[in-house]
N, C-alpha and C positions, 0 to 999 in steps of 0.2 A: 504494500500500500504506500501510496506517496504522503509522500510529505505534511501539504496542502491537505491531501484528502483526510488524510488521519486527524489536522487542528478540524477540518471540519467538521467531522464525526464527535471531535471532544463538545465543541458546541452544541452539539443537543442534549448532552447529556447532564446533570447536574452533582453538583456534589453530593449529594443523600443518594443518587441511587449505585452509584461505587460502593458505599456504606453496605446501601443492600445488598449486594453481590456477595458481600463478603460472610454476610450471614448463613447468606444459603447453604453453604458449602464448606467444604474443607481450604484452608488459602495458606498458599506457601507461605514458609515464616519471613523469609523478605522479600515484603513488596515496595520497599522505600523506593528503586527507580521507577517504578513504573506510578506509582503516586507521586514522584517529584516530574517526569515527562508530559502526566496530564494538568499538575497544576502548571508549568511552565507554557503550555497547551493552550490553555485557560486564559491566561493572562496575556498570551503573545510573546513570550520572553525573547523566544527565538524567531529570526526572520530566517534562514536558513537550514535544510538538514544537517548541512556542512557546519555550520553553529552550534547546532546543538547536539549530534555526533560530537564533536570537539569537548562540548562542558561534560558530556556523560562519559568521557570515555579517552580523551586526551589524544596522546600521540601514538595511541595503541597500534600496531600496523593490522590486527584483527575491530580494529574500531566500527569498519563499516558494517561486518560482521553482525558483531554485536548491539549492533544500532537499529540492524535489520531484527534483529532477535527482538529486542527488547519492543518495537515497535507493533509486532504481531504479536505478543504480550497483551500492549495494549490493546489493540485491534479487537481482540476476543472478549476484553473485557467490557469493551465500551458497548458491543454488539448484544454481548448478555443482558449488559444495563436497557438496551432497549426494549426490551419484553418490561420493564418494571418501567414503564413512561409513565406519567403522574396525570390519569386522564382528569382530574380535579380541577383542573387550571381552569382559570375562568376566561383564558383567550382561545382555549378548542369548542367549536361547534359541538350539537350533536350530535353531526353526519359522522364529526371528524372522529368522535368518540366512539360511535360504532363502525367506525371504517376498522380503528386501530384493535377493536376487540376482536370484532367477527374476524380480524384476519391472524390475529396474533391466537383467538381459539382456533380456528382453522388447522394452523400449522400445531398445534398440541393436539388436534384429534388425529392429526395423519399420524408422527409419532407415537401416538397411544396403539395405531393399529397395528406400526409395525416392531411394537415391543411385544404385542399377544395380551394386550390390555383390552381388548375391545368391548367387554361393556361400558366401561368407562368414555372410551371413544364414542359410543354409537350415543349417550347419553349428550355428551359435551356437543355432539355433530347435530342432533335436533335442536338445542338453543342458538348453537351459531346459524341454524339453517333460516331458524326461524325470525332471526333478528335483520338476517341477509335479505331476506323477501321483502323484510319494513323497507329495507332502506336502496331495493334491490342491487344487491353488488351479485350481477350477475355469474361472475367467477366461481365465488363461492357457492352459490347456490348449485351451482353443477359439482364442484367438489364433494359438497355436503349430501346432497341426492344420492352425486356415484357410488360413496362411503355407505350408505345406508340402502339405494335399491341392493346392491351386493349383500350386505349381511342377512337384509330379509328375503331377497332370494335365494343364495346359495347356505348362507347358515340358520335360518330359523324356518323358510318355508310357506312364511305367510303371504299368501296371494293378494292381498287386500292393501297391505302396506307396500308390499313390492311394484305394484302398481301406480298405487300416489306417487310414487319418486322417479317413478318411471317416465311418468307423466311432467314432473315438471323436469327432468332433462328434454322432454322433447318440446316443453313450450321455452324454454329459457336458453338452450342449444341456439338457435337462431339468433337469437336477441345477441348473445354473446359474440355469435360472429359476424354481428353490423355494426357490433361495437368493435370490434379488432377491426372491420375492413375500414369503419370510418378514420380510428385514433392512426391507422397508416395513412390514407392519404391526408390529415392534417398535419401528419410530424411532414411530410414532402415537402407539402406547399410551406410551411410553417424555413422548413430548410433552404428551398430556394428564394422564398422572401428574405433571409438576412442575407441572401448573397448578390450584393451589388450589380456582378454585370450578366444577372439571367436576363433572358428577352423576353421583355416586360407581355408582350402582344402572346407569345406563346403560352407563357405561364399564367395569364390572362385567362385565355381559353381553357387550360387544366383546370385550373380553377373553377370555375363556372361551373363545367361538365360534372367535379367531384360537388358542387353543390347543390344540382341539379339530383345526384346519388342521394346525398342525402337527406334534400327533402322529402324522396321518397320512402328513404327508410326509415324515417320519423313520423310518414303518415300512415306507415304498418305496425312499427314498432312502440317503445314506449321503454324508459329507462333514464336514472340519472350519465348517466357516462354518455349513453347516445345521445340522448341531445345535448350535451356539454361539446364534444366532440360534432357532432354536427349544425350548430351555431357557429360555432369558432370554424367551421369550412365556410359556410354562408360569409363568416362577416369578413373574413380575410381575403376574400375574393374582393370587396370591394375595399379594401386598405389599398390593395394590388394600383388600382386606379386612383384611390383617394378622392371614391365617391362619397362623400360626407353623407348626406343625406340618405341617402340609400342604407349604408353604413348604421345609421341614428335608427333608421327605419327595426334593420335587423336586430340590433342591442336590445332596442324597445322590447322585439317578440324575444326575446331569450329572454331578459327580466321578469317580465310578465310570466313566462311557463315555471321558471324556477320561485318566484314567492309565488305563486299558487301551490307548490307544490309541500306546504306546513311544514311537519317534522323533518319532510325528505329534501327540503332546501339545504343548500350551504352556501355561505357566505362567502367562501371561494368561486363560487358562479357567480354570484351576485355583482361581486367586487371587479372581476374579469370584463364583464360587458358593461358595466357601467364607465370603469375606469377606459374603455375604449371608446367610450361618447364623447368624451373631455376635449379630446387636441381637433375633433372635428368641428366643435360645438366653438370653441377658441376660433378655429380656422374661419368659421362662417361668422364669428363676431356675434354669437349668444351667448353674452359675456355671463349674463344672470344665469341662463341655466347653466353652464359651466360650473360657475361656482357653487349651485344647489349639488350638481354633484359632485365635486370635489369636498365637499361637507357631507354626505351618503358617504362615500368612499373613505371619509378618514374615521368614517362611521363604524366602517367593519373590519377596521385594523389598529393595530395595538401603535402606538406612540415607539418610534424605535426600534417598530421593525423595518425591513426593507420597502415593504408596498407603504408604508407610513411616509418614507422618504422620495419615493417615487409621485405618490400625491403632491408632496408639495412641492415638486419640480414642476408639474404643471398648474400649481396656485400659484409660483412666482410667475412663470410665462405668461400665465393669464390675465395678471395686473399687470405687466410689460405691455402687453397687445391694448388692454383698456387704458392706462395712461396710469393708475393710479399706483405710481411709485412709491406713497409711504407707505402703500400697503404689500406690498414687492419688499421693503423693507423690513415688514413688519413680520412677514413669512421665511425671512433669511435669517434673523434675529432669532425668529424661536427652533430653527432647523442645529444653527447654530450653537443655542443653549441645548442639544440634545445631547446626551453623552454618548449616543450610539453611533453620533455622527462619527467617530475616528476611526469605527467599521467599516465604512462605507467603502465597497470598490473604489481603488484608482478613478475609475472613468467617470464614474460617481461624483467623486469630489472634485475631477476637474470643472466639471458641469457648475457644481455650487462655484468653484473660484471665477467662473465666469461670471454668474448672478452677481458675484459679490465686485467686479470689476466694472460691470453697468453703474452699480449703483453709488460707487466711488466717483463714477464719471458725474451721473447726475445729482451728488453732491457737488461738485466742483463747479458745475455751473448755473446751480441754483433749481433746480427740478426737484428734491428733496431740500428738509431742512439738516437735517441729524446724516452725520457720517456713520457707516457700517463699523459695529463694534469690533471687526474682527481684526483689524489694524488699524493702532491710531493715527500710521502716514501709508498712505498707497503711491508704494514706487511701481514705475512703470515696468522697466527691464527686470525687477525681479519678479514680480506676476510674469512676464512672459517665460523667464525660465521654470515655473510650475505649472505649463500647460503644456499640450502636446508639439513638437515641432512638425512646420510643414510641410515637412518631407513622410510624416506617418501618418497625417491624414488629410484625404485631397476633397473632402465635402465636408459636410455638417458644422461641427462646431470650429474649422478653419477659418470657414468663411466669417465668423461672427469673432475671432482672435485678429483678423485681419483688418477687420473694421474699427473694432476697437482700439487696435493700436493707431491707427491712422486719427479718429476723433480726439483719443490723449494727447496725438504728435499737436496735432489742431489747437487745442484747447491750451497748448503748452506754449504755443508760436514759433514748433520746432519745422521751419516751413523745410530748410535744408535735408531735414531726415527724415520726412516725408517723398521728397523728391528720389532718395537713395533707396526706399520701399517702396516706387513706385514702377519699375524696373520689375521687381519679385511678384508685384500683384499683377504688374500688366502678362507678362508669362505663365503665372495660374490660372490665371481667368481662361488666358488662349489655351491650355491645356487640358483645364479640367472642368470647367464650365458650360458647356456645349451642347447638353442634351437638354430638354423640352423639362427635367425637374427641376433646371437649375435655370431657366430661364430669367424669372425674379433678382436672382444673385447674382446674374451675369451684367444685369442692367445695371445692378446698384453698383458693382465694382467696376463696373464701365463709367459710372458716374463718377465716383472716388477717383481715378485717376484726369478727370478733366480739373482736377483743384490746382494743381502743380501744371498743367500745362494750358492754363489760364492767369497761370503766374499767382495767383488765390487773390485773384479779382473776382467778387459774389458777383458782379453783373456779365460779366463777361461768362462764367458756370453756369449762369441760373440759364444765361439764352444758348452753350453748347449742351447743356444736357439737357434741355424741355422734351427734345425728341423721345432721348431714354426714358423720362420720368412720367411722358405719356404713354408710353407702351409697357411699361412697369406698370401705372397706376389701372391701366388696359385687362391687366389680368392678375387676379386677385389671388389672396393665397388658396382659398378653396378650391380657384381652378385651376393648380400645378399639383404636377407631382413631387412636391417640397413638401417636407416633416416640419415640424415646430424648431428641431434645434440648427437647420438652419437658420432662424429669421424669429430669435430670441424675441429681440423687439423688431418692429414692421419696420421696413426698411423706409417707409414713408416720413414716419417718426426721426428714424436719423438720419434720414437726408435735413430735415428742418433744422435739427441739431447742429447738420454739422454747417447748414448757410447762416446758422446765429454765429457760430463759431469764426464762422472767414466776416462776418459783419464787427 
């Protein structure tokens, strides 16, 4: 097990349930490193295997060895602890609680049958079956069936029960493989969606056709997994195009079908299509309903988790697009008092150091009143050394590091060092800008470079870029294929910005 994977796995698990492991059982009389590798685990001690190989074990030339040992150690123990999860928590649903029962009994009635325990089995195998049906986790309920028509036909004989079970493998058989065939073609689509240069027109068509499949196996079928998996085909066909509407349309019926559905709802459907109405809802400028569900949504997750943090990267966007900066301020402030913020993925927090880079700006020129607490002086050059260089990424949040630096050069009267970035922007643009989603960005950095070759005379820019800025202002963001983290704030907005700036 690597490295990474193993701190991950120590994150689930808590200190009391180590405790409990230890109960259960016989436990070697030293478990000091393997209690001192999990607290180290815990805390982050170590950024490296090569680190923390090194502190458990020095210059041992069997170091690695042993590093590998003690880690699968761990490994088994953390895995044990999993069977002892604390369904109590008042942050698990109670889909989630029956998910983690019915399957963690599941796997203790197969065990039980192949130790020659089977009354016990067949016993444990009717509660989990029965609980499986409430919440239909269709897997289990064929496990549970198989385990049980078999005893009662081939060990007890009973015709009457052998049949009931019978019976529901051959009604839940189906259901189970529309749910295999859906959750494959959405892991596809889902695959070539994060991959930039699939052909959009092609995978266009897949799309459709897979969700074309699966309307119709939701008007035979019936199941939480099917239509989890067959929603998210629906709605991802139209991300593909960045049909909003459309898009809003489908969220709608999937919300709808999962809170009608009482006990058997989860707050992980819920939170999924809701949270995909947001950047659409932003994009077409419904700022109010945006924010209704960005308040849903932080509704059904915990303060400090990840989807906690994800929410409010599109609350701060969303006051960016509506103008209201001190409330953009006001969501970076509390992002920032979180203590779970220093979790946060790399890519994560470069995102916030951008938020936090806007709003430094629009302190600086009066758009805000209150500087961002998180530095009480915002240099320039050292923010740009905490974000990505633009040699590793040729879209998204580049395009919005390139602006930004160009508005601080602005706002600073560094007209000279703008002219020497304008060279780097004018050859990004021509290289990487060029298709029909970056049309918006292409405009606005076609505009940025007419400041310095108008010598940053506003009259002379306002009358070389009118052309750009009507053809920009021509197609709006709902009707590109542009994300939100290109175009943090509308680029209409900081074009204004930046003609105060040369005024």
């Amino acid at each position: 097990m690597k490295f990474s994977e193993l701190r991950s796995l120590v994150k689930v698990i808590t200190r009391n349930k180590i405790k409990q492991i230890d109960v259960l059982g016989k436990v070697p009389p030293d478990q000091s490193n393997i209690e001192q590798l999990y607290e180290a685990l815990q805390s982050n001690l170590y950024k490296t295997e090569e680190e923390a190989s090194f502190a458990f074990f020095g210059n041992s030339k069997y170091r690695s060895h042993y590093f590998n040992r003690l880690k699968r150690k761990l490994r088994d123990k953390l895995v044990n602890a999993l069977f002892l999860i604390d369904l109590s928590r008042s942050d698990y649903s109670d889909y989630q609680r029956a998910y983690y029962t019915c399957y963690r009994y599941a796997v203790a009635a197969q065990i039980l049958i192949t130790g020659y325990s089977r009354k016990a089995a067949v016993s444990l195998a009717k509660m989990t079956l029965r609980k499986a049906i409430k919440y239909e986790f269709s897997d289990i309920i064929l496990q549970m069936a198989k385990i049980l028509r078999f005893h009662y036909g081939v060990m007890e004989g009973e015709a009457k029960q052998f049949e009931h079970f019978d019976h529901l493998i051959q009604v839940y058989q189906p259901i189970y493989q529309a749910e295999l065939s859906l959750e494959g073609k959405y892991a596809e689509l889902a695959m070539y969606f994060n991959t930039p240069q699939s052909n959009r027109k092609k995978f266009y068509a897949k799309a459709k056709n897979y969700a074309q499949i699966a309307e119709h196996q939701m008007s035979i079928y019936s199941g939480y997994k099917l239509f989890l998996y067959g929603f998210s085909i629906i709605t991802i066909q139209h991300l593909i195009i960045y049909d909003h509407k459309e898009l809003l349309n489908s969220c709608d019926r999937a919300i709808a079908y999962f809170k009608n559905r009482k006990y058997r709802s989860s707050s992980v459907a819920l939170f999924s299509f809701s949270f995909k109405k947001i950047p659409s809802l932003i994009a077409l400028h419904a700022f109010e309903r945006a924010e209704q569900e960005i308040a849903y949504c932080l509704g059904l997750t915990h303060k400090g988790k990840n989807n906690y943090f994800k929410v409010q990267e599109y609350a701060i966007i969303l006051y960016f697009h509506a103008q209201q900066y001190e409330r953009a301020l006001e969501v970076l402030e509390t992002v920032y008092s979180t203590d779970q913020v220093k979790y946060l993925p790399e890519q994560s927090k470069e995102a916030w150091r951008i938020y936090d880079a806007y709003l430094h700006l629009f302190h600086e020129i009066g758009l805000i009143d209150n500087r961002p607490s998180s530095r009480k002086s915002f240099r320039l050059n050292r923010w740009l050394n905490t974000v990505p260089k633009y040699s590793k990424d040729k879209r998204g949040f580049n395009v919005t590091i390139l602006t930004i630096h160009v508005l601080f050069l602005l706002q600073q009267g560094k007209h000279m060092e703008i002219i020497d970035r304008m060279e780097a922007l004018k050859t990004y643009t021509h290289r990487y800008l060029r298709k029909d989603g970056d049309f918006r960005s292409n405009c606005f950095l076609k505009m940025l470079n007419k400041i310095p070759a108008c010598n940053f005379n506003p009259k002379a820019v306002q009358t070389r870029t009118a052309h750009l800025k009507k053809r920009m202002n021509e197609m709006s963001l709902s009707e590109t294929y542009q994300n939100l983290e290109s175009e943090i704030v509308p680029f209409e907005h900081l074009w204004k910005i930046a003609m105060r700036l040369l005024k």
